[in-house]
Each structure stands twice: as C-alpha cells, then as structure tokens.
C-alpha positions as CSV (number, residue, x, y, z in Angstrom):
1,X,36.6,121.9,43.3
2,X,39.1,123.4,46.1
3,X,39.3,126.3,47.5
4,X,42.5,127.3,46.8
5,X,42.9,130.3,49.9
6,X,45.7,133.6,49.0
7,X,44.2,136.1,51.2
8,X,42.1,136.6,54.5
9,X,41.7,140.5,55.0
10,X,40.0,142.0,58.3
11,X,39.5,146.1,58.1
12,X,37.2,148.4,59.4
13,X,34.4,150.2,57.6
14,X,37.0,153.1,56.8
15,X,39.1,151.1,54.5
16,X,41.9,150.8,57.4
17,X,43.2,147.3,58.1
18,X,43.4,145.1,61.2
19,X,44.6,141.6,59.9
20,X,46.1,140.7,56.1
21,X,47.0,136.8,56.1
22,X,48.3,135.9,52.6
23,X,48.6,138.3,49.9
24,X,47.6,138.6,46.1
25,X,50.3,140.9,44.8
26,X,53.4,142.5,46.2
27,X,51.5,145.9,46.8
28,X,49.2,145.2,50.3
29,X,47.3,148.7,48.6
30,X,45.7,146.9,45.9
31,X,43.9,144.2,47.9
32,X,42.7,147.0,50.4
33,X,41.3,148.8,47.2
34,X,39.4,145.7,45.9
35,X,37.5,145.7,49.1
36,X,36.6,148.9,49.0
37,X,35.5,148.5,45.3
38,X,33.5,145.9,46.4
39,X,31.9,148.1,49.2
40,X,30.8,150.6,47.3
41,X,29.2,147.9,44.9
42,X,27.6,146.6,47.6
43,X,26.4,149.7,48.8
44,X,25.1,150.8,45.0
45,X,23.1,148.0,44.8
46,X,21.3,148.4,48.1
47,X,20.2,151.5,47.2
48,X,19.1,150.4,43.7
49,X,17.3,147.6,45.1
50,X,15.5,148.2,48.1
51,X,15.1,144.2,48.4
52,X,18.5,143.5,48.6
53,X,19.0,146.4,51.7
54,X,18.9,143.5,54.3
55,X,21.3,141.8,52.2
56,X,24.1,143.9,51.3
57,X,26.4,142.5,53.8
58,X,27.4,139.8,51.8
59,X,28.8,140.4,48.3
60,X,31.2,138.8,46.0
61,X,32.7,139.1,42.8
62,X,35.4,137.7,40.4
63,X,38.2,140.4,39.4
64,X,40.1,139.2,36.5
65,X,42.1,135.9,38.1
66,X,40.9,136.2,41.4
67,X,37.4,135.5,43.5
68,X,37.0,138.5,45.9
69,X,34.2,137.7,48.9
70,X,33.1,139.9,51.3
71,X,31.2,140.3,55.0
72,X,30.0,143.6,56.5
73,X,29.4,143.2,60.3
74,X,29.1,146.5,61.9
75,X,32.1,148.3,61.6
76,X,34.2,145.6,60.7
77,X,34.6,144.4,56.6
78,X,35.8,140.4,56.7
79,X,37.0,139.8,52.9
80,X,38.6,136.4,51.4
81,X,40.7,136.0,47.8
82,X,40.2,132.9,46.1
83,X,41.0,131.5,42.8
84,X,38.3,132.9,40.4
85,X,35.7,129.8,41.4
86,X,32.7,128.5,39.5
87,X,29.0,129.0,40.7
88,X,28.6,125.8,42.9
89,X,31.2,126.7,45.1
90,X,30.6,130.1,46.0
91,X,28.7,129.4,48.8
92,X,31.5,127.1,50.1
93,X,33.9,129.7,50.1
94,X,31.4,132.5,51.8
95,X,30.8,130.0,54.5
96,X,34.4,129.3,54.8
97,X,34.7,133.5,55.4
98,X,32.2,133.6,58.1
99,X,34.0,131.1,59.6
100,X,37.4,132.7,59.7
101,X,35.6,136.4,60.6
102,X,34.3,134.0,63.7
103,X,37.6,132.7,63.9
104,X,38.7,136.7,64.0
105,X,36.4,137.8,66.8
106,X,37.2,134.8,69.1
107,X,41.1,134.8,68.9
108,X,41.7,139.2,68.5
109,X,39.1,141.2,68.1
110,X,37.1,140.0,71.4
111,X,40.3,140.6,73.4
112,X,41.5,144.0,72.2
113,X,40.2,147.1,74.1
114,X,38.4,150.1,72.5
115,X,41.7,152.1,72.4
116,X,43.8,149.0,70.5
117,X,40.5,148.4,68.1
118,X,40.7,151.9,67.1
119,X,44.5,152.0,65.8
120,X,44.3,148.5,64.8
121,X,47.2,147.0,66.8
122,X,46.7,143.7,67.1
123,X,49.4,142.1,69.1
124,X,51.6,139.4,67.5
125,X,51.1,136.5,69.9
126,X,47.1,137.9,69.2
127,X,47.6,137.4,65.5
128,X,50.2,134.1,65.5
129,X,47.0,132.3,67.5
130,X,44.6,133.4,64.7
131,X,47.0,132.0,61.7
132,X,46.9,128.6,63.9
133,X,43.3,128.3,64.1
134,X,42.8,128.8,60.6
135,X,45.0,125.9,59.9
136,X,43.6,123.9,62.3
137,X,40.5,124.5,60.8
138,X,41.3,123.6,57.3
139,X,43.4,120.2,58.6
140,X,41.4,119.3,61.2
141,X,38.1,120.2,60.7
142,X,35.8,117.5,58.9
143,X,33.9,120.0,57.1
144,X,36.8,121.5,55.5
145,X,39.8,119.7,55.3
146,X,41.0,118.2,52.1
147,X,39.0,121.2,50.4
148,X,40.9,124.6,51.6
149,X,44.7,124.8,50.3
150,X,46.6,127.4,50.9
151,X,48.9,129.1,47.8
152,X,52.2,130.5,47.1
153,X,51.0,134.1,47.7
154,X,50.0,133.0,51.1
155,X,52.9,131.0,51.8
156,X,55.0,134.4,50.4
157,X,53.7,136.4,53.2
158,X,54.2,137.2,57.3
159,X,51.1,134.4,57.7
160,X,53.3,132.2,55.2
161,X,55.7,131.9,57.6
162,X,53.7,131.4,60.7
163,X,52.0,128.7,58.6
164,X,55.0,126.8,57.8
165,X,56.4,126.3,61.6
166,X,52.6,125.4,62.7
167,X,52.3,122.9,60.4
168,X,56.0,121.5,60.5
169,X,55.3,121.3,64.1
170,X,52.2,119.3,63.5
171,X,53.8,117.0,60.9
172,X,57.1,116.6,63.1
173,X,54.8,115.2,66.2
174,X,53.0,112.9,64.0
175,X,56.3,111.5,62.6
176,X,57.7,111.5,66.1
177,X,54.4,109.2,67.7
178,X,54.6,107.0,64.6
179,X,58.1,106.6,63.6
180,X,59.8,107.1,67.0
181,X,62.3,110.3,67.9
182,X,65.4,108.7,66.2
183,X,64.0,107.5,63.0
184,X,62.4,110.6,62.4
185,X,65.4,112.4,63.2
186,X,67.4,111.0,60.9
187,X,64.5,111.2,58.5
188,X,63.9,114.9,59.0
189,X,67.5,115.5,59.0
190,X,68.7,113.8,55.7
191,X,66.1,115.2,54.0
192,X,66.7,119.0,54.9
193,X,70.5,118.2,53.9
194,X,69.1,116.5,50.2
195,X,67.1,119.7,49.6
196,X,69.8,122.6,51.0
197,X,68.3,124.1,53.6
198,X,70.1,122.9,56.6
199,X,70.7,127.2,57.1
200,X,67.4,127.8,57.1
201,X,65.6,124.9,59.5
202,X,67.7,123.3,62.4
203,X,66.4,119.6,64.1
204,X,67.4,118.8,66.6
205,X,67.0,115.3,69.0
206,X,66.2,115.8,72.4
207,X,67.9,112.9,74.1
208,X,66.3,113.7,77.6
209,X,62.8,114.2,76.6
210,X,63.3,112.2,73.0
211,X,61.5,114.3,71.1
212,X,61.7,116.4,68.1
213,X,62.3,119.9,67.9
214,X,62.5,122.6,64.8
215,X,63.7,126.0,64.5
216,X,63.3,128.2,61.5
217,X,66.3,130.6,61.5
218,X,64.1,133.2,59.6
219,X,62.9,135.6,61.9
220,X,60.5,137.6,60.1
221,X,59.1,138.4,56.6
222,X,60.5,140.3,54.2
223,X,60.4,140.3,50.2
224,X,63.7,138.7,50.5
225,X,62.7,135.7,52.4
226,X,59.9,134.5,49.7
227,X,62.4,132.2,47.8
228,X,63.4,130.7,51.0
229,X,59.6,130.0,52.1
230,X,59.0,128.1,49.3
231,X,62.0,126.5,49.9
232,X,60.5,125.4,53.1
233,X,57.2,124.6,51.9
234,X,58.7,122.3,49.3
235,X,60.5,120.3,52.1
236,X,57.2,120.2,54.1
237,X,55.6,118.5,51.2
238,X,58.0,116.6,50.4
239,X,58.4,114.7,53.9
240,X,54.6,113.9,53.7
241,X,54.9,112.5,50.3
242,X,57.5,110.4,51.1
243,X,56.5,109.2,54.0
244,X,53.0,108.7,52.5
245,X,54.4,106.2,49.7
246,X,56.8,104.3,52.2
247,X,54.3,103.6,54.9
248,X,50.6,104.5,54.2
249,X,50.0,106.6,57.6
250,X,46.3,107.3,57.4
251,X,44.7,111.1,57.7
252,X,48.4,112.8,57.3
253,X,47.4,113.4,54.0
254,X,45.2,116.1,55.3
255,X,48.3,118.3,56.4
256,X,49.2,118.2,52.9
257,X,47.2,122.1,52.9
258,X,49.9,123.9,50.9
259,X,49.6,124.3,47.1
260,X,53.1,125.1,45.0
C-alpha cells in the first residue's frame, strides 16, 4: 500500500511552527491544531499508563480521512499527514517521519542559531534544500521510492511548487543524457504548447552549452496559483508517461512521485 504524503509539519513544543510542506486544508490552523490534539493525547496517556511514559514520543492516530503521526524530540514536535492507512503500514509511515525530522535537523535546524530557532525563521534557501532532500529521498532512495507519492494538497502548496521545478529539473536532465538537447527540446517544447502552458513554464536550448534549461514564471504561492500547479504537475506526468511508452527508459518511472 503507498504512502500517499499531504503534509510534513515541524513545530516546537508550544504549538508554534517552523516548517509546513504540503497542506490538508486551506486553513494552515487546522493542521497545527491536530498536532496539538495529538499532544495532549499523548501526554494523557502517559500519565494513565506509567508503562507507556518512555514511549509517549511517538503517537498516531487516524482523524476522519486523514493518518496524523507524530515525534516528540525535545522541544521540537515532527508530525506527518497521510491517507488514513491500514495497520501494516503504520510503521512504514512512522519510519518515513523519523527520517524527514533527520532530514529537518541536518538541512535547518542544525544551522540556525538560538536567536533564529526561537522566532522560527528559517531562511528560504534553508527550507528550498530541505523540500529537495525529501524528494530525493522518496525517488532516489531504495528503501522508499516507488512507495511515497506526494498529493494534490502538497502539490497545492509553497513546497508544491518547489517540488515541481526540482523534479522537472531532474526529469529534464534525464531526457537531455538520453534523448540528446535537441530532441528533448522539441519534445519538452511541443508538449508544453499541446497542454497550454507555454505562460507558465519557458524551455529553452542552450546552443553553447547544449543543454536544457526551465523557468517557472510563477514566483511564489498563493491560493491563486493552485490551478496552475496542477497544471504543471499534469505536464510533468505526462512527459514521463509518454516518454515511458515510446522508449522504455528504465528507473524514470521512479520520478513518477506526484499523485493527481
């Protein structure tokens, strides 16, 4: 069964956040409230049980359609929000989490000083670096790749869109090793023209260094952009599927991470 990824959430023990990649609904409140739900729960039950006390750093929980997960480390709260998932895979999905809170430490919170941890600014270059190692992770990685997907609501979001140039990057590389800089050129570039988005994703050829190169014209995200992600999304998809039926390249279909 997949893991079928819409949020990563990072926020300290007081219920203020550091890092939101995806999303669940169109009010960033309501995730942060889940977590704390799920705090307190945790919390109850430690004191209920004085066996689980060592344990309450890990808990989970299914809320309605979704598959909250959480990690207490210190004074940091690492949560994920899946699909609501059945038994067998739960403790894929917590091991996923520790992973990305690892993932977290390494690539922001390691490098931010006492005064930035406290006000939780993370700096965008800081938090760009983390979105790419999660993808990397989930494409890359043997132990997870062709099991993590990431969804519309994460696609519909700031790490949506950081996600989508990564990846086309990635994909746009591959093409231009295996089918040469012109080929996929014209590829890249008939395609975007089919689907309509020529205004939104610019290719061009580098005849000096003959090579590929992208540029997304949106800048940053807003609710007004989500259309326009998926718009982008659906082309990504759509070059490996094509490419995929005409010429069989082996392991691209591992970048295939994004579920519409």
């Amino acid at each position: 069964m997949p893991i079928i990824l819409h949020t990563i959430f990072i926020q300290r023990s007081d219920g203020s956040p550091v890092v939101v990649c995806g999303k669940t609904t169109r009010d960033p409140t309501m995730l942060a409230a889940l977590v704390t739900a799920l705090k307190e729960l945790s919390e109850e039950l430690s004191l209920n049980n004085a066996r689980q006390a060592n344990r309450a750093n890990i808990t989970f929980h299914n809320f309605g359609d979704y598959f909250l997960a959480m990690i207490n480390r210190g004074d940091l709260i690492a949560a994920i929000v899946t699909d609501t998932t059945e038994i067998q895979v739960i403790g894929e999905i917590i091991s996923l989490l520790s992973r990305l809170f690892r993932e977290f430490e390494d690539s922001i919170w390691d490098r931010l000083d006492e005064k930035k941890r406290e006000i939780g600014l993370v700096p965008n270059e800081y938090y760009r670096e983390y979105i790419q190692g999660i993808l990397d992770l989930i494409t890359r990685d043997t132990n997870w790749r062709g099991k993590v997907f990431i969804s519309p609501f994460f696609i519909a979001s700031d790490a949506g869109l950081i996600a989508i140039d990564h990846l086309l990057l990635e994909l746009i590389q591959r093409l231009n090793k295996v089918l040469g800089p012109k080929l996929a050129f014209k590829f890249l570039k008939n395609l975007s023209i089919k689907l309509g988005i020529t205004d939104l994703l610019l290719i061009k050829y580098g005849k000096e260094k003959k090579n590929i190169e992208h540029t997304i014209s949106i800048q940053e995200y807003s609710e007004e952009v989500e259309e326009l992600l998926q718009k982008l999304a659906t082309y990504y998809l759509k070059i490996i599927k094509q490419i995929q039926k005409a010429l069989h390249i082996r392991g691209l279909e591992f970048l295939a991470v994004i579920q519409l």
